[in-house]
C-alpha positions as CSV (number, residue, x, y, z in Angstrom):
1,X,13.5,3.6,12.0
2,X,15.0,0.8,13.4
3,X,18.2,0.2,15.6
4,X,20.5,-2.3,13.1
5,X,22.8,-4.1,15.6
6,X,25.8,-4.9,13.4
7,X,29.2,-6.8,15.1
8,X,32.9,-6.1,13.4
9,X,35.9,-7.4,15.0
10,X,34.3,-7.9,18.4
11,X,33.0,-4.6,18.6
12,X,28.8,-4.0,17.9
13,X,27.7,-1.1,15.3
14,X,24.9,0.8,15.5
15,X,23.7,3.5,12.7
16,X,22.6,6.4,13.8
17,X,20.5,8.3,11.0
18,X,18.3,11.3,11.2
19,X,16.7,14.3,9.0
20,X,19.3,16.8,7.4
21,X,17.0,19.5,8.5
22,X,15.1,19.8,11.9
23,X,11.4,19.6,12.2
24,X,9.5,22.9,11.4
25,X,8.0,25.1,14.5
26,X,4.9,23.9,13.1
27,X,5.8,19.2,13.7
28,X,6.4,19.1,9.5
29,X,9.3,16.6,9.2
30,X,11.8,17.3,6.3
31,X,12.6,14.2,4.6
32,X,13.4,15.7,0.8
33,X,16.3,17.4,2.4
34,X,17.7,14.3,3.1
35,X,19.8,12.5,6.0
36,X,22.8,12.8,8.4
37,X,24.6,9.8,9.9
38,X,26.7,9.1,12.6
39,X,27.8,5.9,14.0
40,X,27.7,4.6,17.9
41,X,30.5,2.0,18.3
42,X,30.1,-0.5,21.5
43,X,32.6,-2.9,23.4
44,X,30.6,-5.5,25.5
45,X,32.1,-7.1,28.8
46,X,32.1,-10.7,29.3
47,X,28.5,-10.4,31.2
48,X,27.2,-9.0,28.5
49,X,27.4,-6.1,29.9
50,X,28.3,-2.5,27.6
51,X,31.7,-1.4,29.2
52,X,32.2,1.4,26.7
53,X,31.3,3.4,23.5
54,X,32.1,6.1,21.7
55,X,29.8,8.0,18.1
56,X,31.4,9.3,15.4
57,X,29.4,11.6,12.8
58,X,30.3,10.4,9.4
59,X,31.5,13.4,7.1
60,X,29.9,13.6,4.0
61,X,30.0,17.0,1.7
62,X,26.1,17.2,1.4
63,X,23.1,15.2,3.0
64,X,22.4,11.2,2.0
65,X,19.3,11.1,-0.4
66,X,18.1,8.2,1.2
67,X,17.9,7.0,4.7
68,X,19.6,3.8,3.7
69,X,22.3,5.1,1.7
70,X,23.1,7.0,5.4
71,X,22.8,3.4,7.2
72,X,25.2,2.0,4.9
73,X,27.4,4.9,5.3
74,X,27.4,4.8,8.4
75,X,28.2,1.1,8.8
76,X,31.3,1.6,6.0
77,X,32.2,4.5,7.9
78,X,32.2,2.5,11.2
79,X,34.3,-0.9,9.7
80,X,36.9,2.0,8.4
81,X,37.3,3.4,11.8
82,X,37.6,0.2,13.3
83,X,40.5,-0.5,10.7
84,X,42.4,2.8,11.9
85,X,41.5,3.7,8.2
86,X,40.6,7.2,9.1
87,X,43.2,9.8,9.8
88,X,42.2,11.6,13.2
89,X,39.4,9.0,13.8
90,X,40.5,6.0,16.9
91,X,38.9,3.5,18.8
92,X,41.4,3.3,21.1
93,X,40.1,3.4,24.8
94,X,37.1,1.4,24.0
């Protein structure tokens, strides 16, 4: 999968997506049991530089069926943060 740079309010996004269920013993990747998501948010320096960041794992009751229903998730999940939309979730500090 790809690394999806997205910018909101100054701040870059990145999903973070990956299997519901670890690989077997045996290398066998589960993708049927679908996908978890979290979210790395970034604050850039004027150099360009990253000065901080901070991931949040985005709840959700039972795995995503696809892995880009999780990206999209995730980015919602990050724009919502980022709008002090989510009770006990801050980006303050970044």
């Amino acid at each position: 999968m790809s690394n999806t740079i997205r910018s909101y309010r100054g701040l870059e996004i990145y999903p973070l997506v990956y299997p519901h269920q670890p690989r077997s013993p045996d290398g066998a990747r589960h993708y049927d049991a679908g996908f978890d998501a979290a979210v790395r948010i970034c604050r850039r320096g004027t150099d360009d530089t990253l000065t901080s960041s901070r991931v949040f794992r985005v709840p959700s009751r039972s795995p995503f069926g696809a892995a880009g229903d999780a990206r999209i998730a995730s980015a919602n999940y990050a724009e919502r943060v980022i709008d002090g939309m989510v009770a006990g979730q801050s980006i303050a500090g970044l």
